[in-house]
Structure formats: C-alpha cells, structure tokens
C-alpha positions as CSV (number, residue, x, y, z in Angstrom):
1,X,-57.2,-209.7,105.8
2,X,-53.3,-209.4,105.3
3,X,-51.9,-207.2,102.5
4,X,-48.3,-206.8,101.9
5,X,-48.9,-203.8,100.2
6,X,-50.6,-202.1,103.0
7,X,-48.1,-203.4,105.1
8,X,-46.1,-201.8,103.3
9,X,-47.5,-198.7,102.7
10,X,-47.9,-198.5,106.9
11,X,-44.4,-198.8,107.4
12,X,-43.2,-196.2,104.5
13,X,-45.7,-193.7,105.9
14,X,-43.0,-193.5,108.6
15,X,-39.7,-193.6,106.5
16,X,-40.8,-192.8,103.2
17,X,-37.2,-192.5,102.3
18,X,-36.0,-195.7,102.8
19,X,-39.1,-198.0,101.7
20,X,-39.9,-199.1,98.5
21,X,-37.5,-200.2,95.7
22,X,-36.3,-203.8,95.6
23,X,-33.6,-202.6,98.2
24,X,-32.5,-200.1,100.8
25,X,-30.2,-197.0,99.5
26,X,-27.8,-195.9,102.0
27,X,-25.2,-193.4,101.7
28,X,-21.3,-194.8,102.0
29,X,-18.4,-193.1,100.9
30,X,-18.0,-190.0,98.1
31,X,-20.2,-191.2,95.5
32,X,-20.7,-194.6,96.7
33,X,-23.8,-195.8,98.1
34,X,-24.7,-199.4,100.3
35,X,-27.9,-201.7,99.3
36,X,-29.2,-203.8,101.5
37,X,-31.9,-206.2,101.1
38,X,-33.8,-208.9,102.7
39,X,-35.8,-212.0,101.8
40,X,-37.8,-214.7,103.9
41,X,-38.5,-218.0,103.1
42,X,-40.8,-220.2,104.8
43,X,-41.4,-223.8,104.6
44,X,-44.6,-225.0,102.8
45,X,-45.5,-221.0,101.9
46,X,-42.6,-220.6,99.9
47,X,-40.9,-224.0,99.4
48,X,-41.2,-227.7,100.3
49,X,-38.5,-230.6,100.6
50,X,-40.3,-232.7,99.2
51,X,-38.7,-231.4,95.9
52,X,-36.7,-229.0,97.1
53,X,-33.2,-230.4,97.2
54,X,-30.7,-228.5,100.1
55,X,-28.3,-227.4,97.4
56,X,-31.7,-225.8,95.5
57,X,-33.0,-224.0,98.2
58,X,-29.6,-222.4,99.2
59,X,-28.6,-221.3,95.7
60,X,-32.6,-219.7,95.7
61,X,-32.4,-218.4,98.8
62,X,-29.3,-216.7,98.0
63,X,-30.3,-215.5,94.2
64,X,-33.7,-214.0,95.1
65,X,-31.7,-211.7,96.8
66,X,-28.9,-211.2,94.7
67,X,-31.6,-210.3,92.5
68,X,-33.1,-207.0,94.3
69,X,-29.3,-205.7,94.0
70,X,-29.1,-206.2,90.8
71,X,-32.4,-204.7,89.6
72,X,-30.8,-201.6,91.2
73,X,-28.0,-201.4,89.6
74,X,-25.1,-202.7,92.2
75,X,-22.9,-205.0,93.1
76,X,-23.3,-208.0,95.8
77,X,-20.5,-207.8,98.2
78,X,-21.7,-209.6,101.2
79,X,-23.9,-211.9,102.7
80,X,-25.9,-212.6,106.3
81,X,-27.7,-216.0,107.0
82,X,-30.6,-216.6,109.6
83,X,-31.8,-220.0,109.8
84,X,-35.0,-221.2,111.8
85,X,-34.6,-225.5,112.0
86,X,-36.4,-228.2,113.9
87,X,-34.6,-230.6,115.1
88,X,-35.7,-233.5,112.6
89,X,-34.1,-231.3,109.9
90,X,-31.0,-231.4,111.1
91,X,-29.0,-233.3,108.6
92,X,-31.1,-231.4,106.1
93,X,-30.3,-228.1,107.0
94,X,-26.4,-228.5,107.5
95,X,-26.3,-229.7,103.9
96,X,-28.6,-226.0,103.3
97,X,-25.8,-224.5,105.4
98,X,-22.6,-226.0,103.1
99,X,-24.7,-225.4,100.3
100,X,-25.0,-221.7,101.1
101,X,-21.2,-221.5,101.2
102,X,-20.9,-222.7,98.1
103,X,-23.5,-220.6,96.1
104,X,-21.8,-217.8,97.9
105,X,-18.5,-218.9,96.3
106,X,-19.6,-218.8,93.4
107,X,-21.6,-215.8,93.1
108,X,-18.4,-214.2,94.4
109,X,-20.2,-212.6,97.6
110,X,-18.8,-213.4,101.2
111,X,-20.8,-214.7,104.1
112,X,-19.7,-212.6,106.9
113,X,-22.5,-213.9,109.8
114,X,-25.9,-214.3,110.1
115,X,-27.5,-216.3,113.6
116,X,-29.3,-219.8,114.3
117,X,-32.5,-220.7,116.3
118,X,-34.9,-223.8,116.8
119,X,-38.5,-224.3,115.5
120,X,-41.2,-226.3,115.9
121,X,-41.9,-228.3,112.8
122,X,-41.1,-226.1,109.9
123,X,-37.7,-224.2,108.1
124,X,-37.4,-220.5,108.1
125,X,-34.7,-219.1,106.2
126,X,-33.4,-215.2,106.0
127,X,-31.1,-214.0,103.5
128,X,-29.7,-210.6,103.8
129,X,-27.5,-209.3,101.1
130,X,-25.1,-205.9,101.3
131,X,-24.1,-204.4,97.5
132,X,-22.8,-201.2,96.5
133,X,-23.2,-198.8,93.7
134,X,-22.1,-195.5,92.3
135,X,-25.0,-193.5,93.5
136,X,-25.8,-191.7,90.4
137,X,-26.1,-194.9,88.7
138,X,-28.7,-196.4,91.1
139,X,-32.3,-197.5,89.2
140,X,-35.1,-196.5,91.4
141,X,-39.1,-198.0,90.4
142,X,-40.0,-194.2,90.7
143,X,-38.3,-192.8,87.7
144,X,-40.5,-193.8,84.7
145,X,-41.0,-191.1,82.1
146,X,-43.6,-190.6,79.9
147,X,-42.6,-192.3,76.1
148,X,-40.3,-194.7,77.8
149,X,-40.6,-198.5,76.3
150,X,-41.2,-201.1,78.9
151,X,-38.4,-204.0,78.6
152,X,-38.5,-207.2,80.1
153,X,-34.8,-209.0,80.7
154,X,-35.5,-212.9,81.1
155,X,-38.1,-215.6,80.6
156,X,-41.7,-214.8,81.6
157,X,-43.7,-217.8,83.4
158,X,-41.0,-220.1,83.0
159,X,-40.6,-220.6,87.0
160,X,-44.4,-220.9,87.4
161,X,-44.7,-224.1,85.0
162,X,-42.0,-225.3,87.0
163,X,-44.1,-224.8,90.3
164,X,-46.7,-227.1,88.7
165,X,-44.8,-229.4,87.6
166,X,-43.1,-229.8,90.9
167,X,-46.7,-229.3,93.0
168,X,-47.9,-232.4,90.5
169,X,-45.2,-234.7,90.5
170,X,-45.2,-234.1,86.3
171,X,-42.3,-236.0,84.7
172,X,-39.9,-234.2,82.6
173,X,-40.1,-230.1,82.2
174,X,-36.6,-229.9,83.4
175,X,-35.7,-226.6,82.1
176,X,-39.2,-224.8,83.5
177,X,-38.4,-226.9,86.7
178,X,-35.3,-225.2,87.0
179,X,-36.4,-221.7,86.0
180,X,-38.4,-222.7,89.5
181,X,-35.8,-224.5,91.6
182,X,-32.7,-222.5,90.8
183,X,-33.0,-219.1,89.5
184,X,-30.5,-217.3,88.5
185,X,-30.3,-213.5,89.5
186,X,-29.2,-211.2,86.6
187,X,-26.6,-209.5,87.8
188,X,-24.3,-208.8,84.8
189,X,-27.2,-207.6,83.5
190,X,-28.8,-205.5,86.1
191,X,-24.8,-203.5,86.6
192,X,-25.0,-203.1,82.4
193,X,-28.5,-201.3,82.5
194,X,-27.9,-199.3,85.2
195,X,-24.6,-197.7,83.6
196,X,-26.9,-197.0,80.5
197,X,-28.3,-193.3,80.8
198,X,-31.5,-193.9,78.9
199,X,-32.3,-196.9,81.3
200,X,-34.6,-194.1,83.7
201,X,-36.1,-197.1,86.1
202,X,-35.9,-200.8,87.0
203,X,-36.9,-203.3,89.1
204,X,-37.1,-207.3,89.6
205,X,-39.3,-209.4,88.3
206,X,-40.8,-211.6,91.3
207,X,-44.2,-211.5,91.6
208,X,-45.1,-211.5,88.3
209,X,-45.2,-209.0,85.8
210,X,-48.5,-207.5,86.2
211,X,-48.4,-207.1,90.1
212,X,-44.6,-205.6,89.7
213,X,-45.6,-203.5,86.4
214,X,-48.3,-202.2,88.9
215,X,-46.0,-201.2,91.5
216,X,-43.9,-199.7,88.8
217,X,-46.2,-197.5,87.7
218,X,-47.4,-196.6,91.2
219,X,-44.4,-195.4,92.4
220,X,-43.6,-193.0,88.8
221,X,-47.2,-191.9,89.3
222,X,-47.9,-193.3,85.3
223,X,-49.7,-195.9,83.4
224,X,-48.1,-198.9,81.4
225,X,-49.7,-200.5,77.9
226,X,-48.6,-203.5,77.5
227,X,-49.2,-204.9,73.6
228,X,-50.1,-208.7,74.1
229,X,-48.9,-209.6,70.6
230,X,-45.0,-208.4,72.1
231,X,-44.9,-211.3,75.0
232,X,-44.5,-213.7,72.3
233,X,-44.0,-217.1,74.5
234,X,-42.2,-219.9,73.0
235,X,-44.0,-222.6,70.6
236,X,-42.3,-224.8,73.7
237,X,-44.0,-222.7,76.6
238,X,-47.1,-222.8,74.7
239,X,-47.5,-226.0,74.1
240,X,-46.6,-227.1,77.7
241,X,-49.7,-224.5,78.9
242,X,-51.8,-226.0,76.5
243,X,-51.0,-229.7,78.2
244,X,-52.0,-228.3,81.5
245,X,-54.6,-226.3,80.3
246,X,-53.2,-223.0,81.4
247,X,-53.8,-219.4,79.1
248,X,-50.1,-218.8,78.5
249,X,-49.9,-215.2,78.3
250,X,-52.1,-215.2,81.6
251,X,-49.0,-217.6,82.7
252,X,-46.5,-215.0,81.5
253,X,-48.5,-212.3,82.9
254,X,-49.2,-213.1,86.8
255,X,-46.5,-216.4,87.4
256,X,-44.5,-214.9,89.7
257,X,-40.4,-216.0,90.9
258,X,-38.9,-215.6,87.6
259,X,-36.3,-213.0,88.5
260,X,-35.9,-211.5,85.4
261,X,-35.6,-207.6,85.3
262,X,-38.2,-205.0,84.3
263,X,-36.8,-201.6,83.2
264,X,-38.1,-198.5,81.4
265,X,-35.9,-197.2,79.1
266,X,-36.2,-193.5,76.7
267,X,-37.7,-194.5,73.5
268,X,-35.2,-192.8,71.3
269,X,-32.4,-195.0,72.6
270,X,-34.0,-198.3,72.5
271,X,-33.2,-199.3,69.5
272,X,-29.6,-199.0,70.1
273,X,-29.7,-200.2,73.6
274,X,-31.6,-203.4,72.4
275,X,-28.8,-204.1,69.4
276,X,-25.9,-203.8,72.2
277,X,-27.4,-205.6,74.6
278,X,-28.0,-208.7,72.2
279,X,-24.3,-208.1,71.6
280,X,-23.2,-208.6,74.9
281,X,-25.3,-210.5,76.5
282,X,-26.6,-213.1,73.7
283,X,-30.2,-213.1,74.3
284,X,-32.8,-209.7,73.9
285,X,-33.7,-206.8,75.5
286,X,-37.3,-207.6,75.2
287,X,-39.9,-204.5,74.6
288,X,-43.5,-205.3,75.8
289,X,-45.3,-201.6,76.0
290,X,-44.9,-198.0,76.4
291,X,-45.1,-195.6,79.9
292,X,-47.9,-193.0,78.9
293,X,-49.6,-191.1,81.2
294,X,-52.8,-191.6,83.6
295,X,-52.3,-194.7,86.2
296,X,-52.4,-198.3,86.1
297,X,-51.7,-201.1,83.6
298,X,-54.1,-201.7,80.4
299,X,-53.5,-204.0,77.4
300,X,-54.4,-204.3,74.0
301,X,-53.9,-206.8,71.2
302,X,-53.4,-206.2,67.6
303,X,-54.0,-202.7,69.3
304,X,-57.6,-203.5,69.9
305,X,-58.3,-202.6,73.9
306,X,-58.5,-206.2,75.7
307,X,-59.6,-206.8,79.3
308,X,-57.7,-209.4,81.2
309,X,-59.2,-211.7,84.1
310,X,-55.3,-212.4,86.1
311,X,-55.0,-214.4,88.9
312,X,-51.6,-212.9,90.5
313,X,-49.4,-214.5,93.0
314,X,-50.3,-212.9,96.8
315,X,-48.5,-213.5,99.8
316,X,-51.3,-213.6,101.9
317,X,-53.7,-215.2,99.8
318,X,-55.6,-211.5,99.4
319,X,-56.9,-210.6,96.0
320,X,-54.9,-208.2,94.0
C-alpha cells in the first residue's frame, strides 16, 4: 500500500538536504535564504464543490501554503498556480482563478505564473509559494532539545468538526465550518516565533497533532509527553463532539487541516515567551507537554500513563 512517509523517506534518501521540513531551504543572498513550498489539491480527496465555494477553495489553497512558510519562520513573497479543469468546470474554475488573485492581494504575495491543463472529470489544483528568511532565524522540525515545552499556536480539531459538518449537511457550526473552509495561515505568528531565540523548532499543524508531533520528534531523534489535562477544548467544542458522538481530545488529537503551528521552545523562557505573546498577539501560546528523551509520543492524564486508540488522517488511506 501507499505511504507518504515512505515516499518520502525514498526520495530524501537521495537529497537528504533538501527533504523534510514544511518547506525547501535554499540559499539567496548574504544571510538570506528562499523557501519554497508546494501543495496539491485534488477534487473529492481533498475537497468537493458541493460545499466548497470558488472563493473558499482559492483562499485554502493559497493559506495551506502560506502556512509551511510561516511554520519556518519567513516571509511569503510570491506565488505560482497550476490548475487541472474539465471542461464542465469552466465557469467554476475562472471564479477559482479571480478568487486566487484576490487571496493573493490580500495576503500581500504576488502571483508571478503558474500553467493550465484539461482533465477528465475532476479539479487538480497546485499551489507553489516562494518566501524568504534570515537564515539563522529559520525553524527546522529537527532542532528539539531535551526540556523544551511543546506549544501549540491555534485551535485544535476545530477544522475536523467542520469536515463533518460539511460531509453531513449539519446546519449551523459556522465557526468550525470555517476553521474547515477557510483557514487562515499564521503568518504574523510563525515570523514572531522564529525571531525568538528560545523557540529551537517548529512546524505546521496539518495532519493533526499526533501524526505531526510524531514527525517532530522523528526528525530531533526525541520523544514528546503530551499531558491530556493541558489540551483543554472549549465547553463549545465539547459539547458539539458530544452531539456527534465524537471523543474530543481524540478530535483534537488526530483532526487534521487546522494550520495552527507546533513549536518547541526552552523551558526557562516559556514563561516569558507565553506572557509576550498573549501581549501581542491576543490569544495564548498554548503548552501541551515536554521533549524528553527516548522516541515517540506517549501521554498521560492527571500524570497517570494513558494509552490512546487515534485514528489519524492518512493520505493514502494506510494506517499510521
């Protein structure tokens, strides 16, 4: 069966340089570096226009990948569009295509190209965004330390309610809806962290904590405990799992496309890190668990060991 990991892992065995973070690092100008990153979106595996409004899936498209630069630490500068349409979608996908200019606007990146083909039945979309970044200020997944706190920057499972909602047709839910239709990458955020010494790794937030947590920690080489009591969902968010019959922290856990960031940041520092980025931001830097050593992710609650039955996103329908 398919695996994105191994895929993965195939393809870095030959440039283990350049594979593995949420984007590629490549050097520019004195101590400037590029990032470049891609995303691909396929009709009915990762969206449908049945709910999926034109404007929704541009600004998406566009923010998934604004959202690998930021969890980096840089700065979106420009933008290339590839778009896959069948001829019945026409009038759909020039509204995509105006829509894409205008997320671009306002994200302040500039389209500079991108190339058109036909398909058979379905839309294929491919986003490529170009940032840059002070190269010492870059956040890699493979800088972890032992003692660091794991932080989480955003909602957790927010997006995947909205899935459901969407998938079942469910009245109201607007604002988990949302979370699912129209993220918003964190890119004020992502710049802030990455100027902040004692921030030592970081990453997106986009297939779900647990499977990005686990890639985390596989690339530092270290294990992550994660406290259950800190995930602390929302009386709301609660309440709405408990309607559909969902475990919330399972929700918050394995729901993936919530583009938040996960970062790592030295223990002594948190504290203050946490108090000025309340400050400037309005909203917490929210600490989970620590990076100790040994490999993998384990949890406990009320700091009792508890094993965990997930159910994580996979792109290729492979268990994790």
């Amino acid at each position: 069966m398919l695996n994105e990991m191994h895929i993965i892992h195939q393809l870095k065995t030959h440039f283990p340089q350049s594979i593995g973070d949420d984007a590629a690092v490549i050097p520019a100008f004195g101590n400037e570096s590029y990032l470049i990153s891609k995303d691909l979106l396929v009709e009915d595996v990762h969206f449908r226009r049945t709910y999926f409004s034109a404007a929704n899936l541009a600004y998406k498209a566009l923010h998934v990948n604004l959202s690998d630069i930021a969890a980096m630490g840089g700065k979106a500068q420009f933008v290339l569009c590839g778009i896959a349409i069948p001829l019945h979608q026409a009038e759909y996908a020039e509204d995509f295509l105006t829509a894409v200019v205008a997320a671009c606007k306002d994200a302040g990146v500039i389209l500079i190209g991108g190339d058109t083909t036909r398909s058979g039945d379905k839309l294929f979309i491919s986003i490529s965004v170009i940032g840059t970044a002070v190269t010492d200020t870059i956040r890699y997944r493979s800088t972890a330390k032992v003692g660091d706190a794991i932080c989480v920057v955003g909602a957790l499972g927010h997006a995947h309610l909205g899935l459901i909602a969407c998938e079942q047709s469910l009245p109201n839910l607007l604002e988990y809806k949302n979370a699912f239709l129209c993220p918003k990458a964190k890119m004020d955020e992502g710049l802030w962290l990455a100027q902040k010494s004692a921030v030592h790794s970081m990453m997106d937030i986009s297939d779900g904590l647990y499977i990005d947590l686990k890639k985390l920690c596989l690339a530092s080489t270290l294990a992550a405990h994660i406290e259950l009591n800190n995930l602390q969902p929302s009386m709301d968010f609660k309440h709405r799992c408990a309607q559909l019959q969902l475990d919330a922290l399972n929700v918050m856990l394995s729901g993936g496309e919530d583009y938040g960031l996960l970062c790592t940041v030295d223990n002594a520092h948190y504290a203050q890190l946490a108090e000025d980025f309340k400050q400037k931001f309005d909203y917490p830097l929210h600490r989970i668990g620590n990076i100790e050593a040994g490999t993998g992710v384990y949890f406990t609650e009320n700091a009792v060991p508890k094993h965990l039955i997930l159910t994580p996103f996979s792109h290729f329908g492979e268990s994790s």
